[in-house]
C-alpha positions in Angstrom: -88.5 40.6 35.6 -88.4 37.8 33.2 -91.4 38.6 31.4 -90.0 42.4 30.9 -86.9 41.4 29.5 -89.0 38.3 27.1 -90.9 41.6 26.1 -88.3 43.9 25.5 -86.6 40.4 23.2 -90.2 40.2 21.3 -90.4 43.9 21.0 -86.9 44.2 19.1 -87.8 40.9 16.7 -90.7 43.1 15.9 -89.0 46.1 15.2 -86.7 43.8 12.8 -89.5 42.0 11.0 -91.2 46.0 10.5 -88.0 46.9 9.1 -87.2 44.6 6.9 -91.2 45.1 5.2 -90.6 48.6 4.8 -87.2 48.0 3.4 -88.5 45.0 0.8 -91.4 47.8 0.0 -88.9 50.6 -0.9 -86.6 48.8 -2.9 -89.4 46.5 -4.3 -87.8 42.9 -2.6 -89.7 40.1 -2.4 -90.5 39.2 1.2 -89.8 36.1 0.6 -86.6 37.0 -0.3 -85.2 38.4 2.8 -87.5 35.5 5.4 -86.6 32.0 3.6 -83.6 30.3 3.5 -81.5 30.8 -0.2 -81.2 27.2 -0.9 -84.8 26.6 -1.8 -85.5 30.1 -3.1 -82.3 30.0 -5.6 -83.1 26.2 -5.9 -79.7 25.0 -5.4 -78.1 21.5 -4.2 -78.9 20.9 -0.3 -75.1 21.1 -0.2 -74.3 24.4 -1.0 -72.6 26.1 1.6 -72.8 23.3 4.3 -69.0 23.8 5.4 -69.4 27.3 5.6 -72.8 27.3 7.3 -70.4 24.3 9.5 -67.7 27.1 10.6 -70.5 29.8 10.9 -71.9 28.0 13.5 -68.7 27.3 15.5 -68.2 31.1 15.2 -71.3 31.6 16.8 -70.7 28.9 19.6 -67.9 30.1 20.4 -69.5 34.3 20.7 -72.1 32.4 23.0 -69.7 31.5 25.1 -67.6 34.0 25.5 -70.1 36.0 26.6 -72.0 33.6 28.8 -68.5 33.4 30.9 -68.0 36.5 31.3 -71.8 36.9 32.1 -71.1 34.5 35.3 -67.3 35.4 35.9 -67.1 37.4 39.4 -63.2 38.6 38.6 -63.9 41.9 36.9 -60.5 41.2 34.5 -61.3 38.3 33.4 -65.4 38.7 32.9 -64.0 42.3 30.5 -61.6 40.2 28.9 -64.4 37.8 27.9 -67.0 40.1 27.3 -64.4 41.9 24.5 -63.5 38.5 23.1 -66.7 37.9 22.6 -67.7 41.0 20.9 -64.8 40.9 18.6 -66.2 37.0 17.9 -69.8 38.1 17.4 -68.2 40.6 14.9 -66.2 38.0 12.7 -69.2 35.6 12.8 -71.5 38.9 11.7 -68.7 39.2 9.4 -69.0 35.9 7.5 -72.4 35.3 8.0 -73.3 38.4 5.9 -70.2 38.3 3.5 -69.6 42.1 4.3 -66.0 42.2 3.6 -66.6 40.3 0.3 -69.7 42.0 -0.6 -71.2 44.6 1.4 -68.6 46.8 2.3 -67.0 46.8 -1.7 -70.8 47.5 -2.5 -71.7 50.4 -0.3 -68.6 52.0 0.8 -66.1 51.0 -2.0 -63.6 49.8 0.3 -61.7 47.1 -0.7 -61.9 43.4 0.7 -58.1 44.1 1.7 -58.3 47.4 4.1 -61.3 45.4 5.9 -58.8 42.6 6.6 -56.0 45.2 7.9 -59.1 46.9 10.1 -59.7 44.1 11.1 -56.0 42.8 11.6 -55.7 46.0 13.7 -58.3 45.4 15.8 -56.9 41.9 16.7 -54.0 43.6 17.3 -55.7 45.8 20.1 -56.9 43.1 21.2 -54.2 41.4 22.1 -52.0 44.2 23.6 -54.9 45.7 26.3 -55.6 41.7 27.1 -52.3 39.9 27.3 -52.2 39.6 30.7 -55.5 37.2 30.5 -54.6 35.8 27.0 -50.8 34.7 28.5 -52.4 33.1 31.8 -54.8 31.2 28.9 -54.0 28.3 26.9 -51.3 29.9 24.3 -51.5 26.2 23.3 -54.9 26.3 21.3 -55.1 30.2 20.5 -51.6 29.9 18.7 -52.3 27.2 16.2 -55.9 29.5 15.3 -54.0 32.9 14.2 -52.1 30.4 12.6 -54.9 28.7 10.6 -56.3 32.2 10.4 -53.2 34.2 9.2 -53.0 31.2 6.0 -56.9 31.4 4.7 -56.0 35.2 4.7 -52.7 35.0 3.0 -54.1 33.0 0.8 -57.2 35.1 0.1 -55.5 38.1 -0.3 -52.2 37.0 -2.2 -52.5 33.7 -4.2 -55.9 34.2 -5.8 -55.4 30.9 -7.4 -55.3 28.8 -4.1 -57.8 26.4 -4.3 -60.9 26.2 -1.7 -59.8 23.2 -0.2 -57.0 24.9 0.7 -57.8 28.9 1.5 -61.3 27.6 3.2 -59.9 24.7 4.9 -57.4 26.1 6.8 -60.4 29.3 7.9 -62.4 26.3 9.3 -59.3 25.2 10.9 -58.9 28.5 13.0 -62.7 29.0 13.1 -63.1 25.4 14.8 -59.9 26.0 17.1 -60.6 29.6 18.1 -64.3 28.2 19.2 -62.2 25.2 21.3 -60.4 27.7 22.9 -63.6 29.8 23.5 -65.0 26.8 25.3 -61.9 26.3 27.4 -61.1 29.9 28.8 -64.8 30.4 29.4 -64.6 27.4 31.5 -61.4 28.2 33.5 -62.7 31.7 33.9 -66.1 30.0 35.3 -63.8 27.5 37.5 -61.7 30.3 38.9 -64.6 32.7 40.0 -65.6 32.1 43.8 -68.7 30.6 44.5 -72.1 33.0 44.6 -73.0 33.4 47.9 
């Protein structure tokens, strides 16, 4: 079974790498372009970036283990709940990794950077209402202050252009940092409060 599921991994990493070649061949992108990291390729300062790579990869963390708890939860609520908190995480991080609201969606689709904030504002919003049975047995303590460091870096971004980084991008890592804290601590009541695997 394992080696099935290691092949079906390798076979989808292949099907990546083939399409990003046949992409970089039809629009005439260097390979190398796409495969190495943009620091040495634009030959900028080793510190470009490094707090937003920093809250990228507590986006990610906290995806990881959202799903991984609801992976081994055995209450069918709470494993759901997880499972769509971490979707809606693996989104955002997909989000900020790839700058689509910023860049990609303005580029392809024309939409502005502020209807992908409402989308995604409505989303949340979902969110909350079909889960607030599990999210008001959670810890209201650590999810508050993160839509609270969250709804600030967007205000910010959206309203008072001239807000410095240290400000608009402080308080995102803020929210990003908290929302993976709480991440870590409902995935591990939800692991606590599933009976044991017989």
């Amino acid at each position: 079974m394992r080696w099935k599921k290691i092949g079906i991994i390798y076979f989808l990493t292949f099907l990546l790498l083939a399409a990003v070649k046949f992409i970089c061949l039809a629009k005439g992108i260097e390979t190398k372009m796409v495969m190495r990291d943009p620091i040495p390729l634009l030959r900028g300062a080793i510190y470009v970036g490094c707090v937003s790579n920093l809250g990228i990869l507590a986006w990610g963390y906290a995806a990881s283990v959202f799903f991984f708890a609801g992976a081994q939860s055995r209450v069918r609520g709470l494993s759901v709940f997880l499972f769509w908190s971490g979707v809606l995480t693996a989104l955002l991080t997909l989000d900020d990794f790839f700058l689509l609201h910023e860049k990609v969606i303005p580029l392809l689709f024309g939409i502005p950077e502020k209807i992908t904030h409402i989308f995604y504002g409505i989303l949340t919003l979902i969110y909350l209402v079909i889960f607030r049975e599990n999210i008001l047995k959670s810890y209201l303590t650590i999810l508050l202050p993160a839509f609270f460091f969250f709804a600030v870096s967007l205000i910010l971004d959206d309203f008072i252009h001239s807000a410095p980084p240290m400000l608009e991008d402080g308080a995102k890592l803020f929210g990003v940092v908290t929302w993976a804290f709480y991440a870590h601590c409902a995935g591990a009541q939800a692991i606590q409060a599933s009976p044991e695997r017989g």
